[in-house]
C-alpha positions in Angstrom: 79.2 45.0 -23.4 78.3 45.3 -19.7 78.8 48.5 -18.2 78.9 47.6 -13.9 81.6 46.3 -12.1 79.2 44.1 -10.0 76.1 41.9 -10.6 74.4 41.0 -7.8 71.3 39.0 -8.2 67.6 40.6 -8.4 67.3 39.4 -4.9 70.3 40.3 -3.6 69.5 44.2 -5.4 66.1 43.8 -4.0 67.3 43.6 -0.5 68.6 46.8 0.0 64.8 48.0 -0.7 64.2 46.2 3.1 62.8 49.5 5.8 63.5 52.5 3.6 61.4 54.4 1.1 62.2 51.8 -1.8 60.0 49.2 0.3 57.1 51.7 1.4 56.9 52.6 -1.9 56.9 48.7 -3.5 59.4 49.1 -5.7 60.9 46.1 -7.6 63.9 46.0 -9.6 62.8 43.4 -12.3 66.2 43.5 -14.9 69.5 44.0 -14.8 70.6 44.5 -18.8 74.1 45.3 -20.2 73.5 48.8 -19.8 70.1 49.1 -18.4 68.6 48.8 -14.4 64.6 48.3 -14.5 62.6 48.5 -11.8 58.4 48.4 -11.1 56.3 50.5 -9.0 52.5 49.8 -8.1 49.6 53.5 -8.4 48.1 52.6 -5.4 47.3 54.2 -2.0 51.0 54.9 -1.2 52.4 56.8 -4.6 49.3 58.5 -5.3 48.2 62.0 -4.8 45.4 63.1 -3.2 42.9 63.1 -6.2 44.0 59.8 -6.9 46.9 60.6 -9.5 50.5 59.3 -9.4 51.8 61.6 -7.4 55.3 63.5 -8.9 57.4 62.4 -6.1 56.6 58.7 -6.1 57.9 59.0 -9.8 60.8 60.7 -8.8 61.4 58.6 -5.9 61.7 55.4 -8.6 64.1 57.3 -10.7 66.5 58.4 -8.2 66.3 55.1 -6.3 67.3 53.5 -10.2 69.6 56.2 -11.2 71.3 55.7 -7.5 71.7 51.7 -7.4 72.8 51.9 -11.6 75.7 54.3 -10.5 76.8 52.5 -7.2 77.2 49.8 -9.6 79.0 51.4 -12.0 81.9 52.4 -8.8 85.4 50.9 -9.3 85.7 50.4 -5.6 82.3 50.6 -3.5 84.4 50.3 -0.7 86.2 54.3 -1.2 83.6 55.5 -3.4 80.3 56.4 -3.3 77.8 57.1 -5.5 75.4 60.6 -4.6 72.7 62.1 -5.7 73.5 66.2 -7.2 71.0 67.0 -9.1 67.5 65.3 -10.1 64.8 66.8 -12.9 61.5 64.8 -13.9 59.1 66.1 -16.9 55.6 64.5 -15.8 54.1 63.7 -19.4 51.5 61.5 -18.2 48.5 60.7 -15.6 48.2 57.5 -14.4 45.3 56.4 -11.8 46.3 52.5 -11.1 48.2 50.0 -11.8 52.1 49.4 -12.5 54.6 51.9 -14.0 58.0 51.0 -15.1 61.3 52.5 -14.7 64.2 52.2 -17.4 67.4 54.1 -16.1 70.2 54.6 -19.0 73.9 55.9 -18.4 74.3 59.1 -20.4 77.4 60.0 -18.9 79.6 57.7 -16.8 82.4 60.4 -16.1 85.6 59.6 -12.6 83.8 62.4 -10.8 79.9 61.9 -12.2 77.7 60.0 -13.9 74.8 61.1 -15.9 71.4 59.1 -15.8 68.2 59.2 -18.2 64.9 57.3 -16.7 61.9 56.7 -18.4 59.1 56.0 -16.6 56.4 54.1 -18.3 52.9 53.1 -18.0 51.6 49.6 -18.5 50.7 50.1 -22.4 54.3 51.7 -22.5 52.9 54.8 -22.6 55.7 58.0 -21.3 54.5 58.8 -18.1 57.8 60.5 -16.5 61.0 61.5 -18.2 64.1 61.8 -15.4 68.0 63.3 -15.4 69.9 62.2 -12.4 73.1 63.5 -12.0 75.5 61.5 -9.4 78.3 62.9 -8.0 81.0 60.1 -7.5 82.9 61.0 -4.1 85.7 59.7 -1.8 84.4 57.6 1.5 85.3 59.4 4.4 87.8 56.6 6.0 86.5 57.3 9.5 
């Protein structure tokens, strides 16, 4: 059974990636399961550290930016709601020099108040690279 109160299409989720950090970055959102929000990122020149390792906070970056989109779809009424990040954790398992990793974000928890994500970030031989907790606190809009 589905857990999110929209669908959009890939493209329509892929979009919102347009002149923020989700684009600099190249991140793709490739699946949207029952209960699951997958996206890709490239190892190249822009998520690598300086001795040419995939830096920490490019994987972070694809967990929240999962984590955050799987929640705002989760919100009864994206309109009053939103969907923010509280807390974030990674455990870095895994170095990875080049090519694509893959995200997996997982409801844990989908509570009125918060929401509880896991995402697994994996290499191309889907090998653990990154292991994520996102909470998201799920607050009123301010109406003005």
């Amino acid at each position: 059974m589905a857990i999110w109160k929209r669908t959009p299409s890939l493209d329509e989720l892929n979009a919102y990636r347009r002149d923020c950090l989700v684009g600099h970055l190249g991140i793709d959102l490739i699946e949207l399961g029952d209960d699951v929000l997958r996206g890709t990122m490239p190892v190249d020149a822009r998520t690598r550290q300086p001795f040419g390792l995939l830096h920490g906070g490019a994987s972070v970056a694809l967990a929240e930016t999962l984590g955050s989109l799987a929640a705002w779809l989760c919100l009864d009424d994206p309109q009053r709601q939103a969907a923010v990040g509280l807390e974030i954790n990674a455990n870095h398992v895994r170095a990875v020099r080049s090519g694509i990793v893959t995200g997996t974000a997982r409801p844990e928890h989908l509570g009125r108040s918060t929401h509880v994500w896991s995402i697994r970030i994996e290499d191309e031989a889907s090998r653990l690279v990154c292991l994520s907790r996102l909470t998201m606190a799920i607050v009123e809009r301010d109406p003005a």
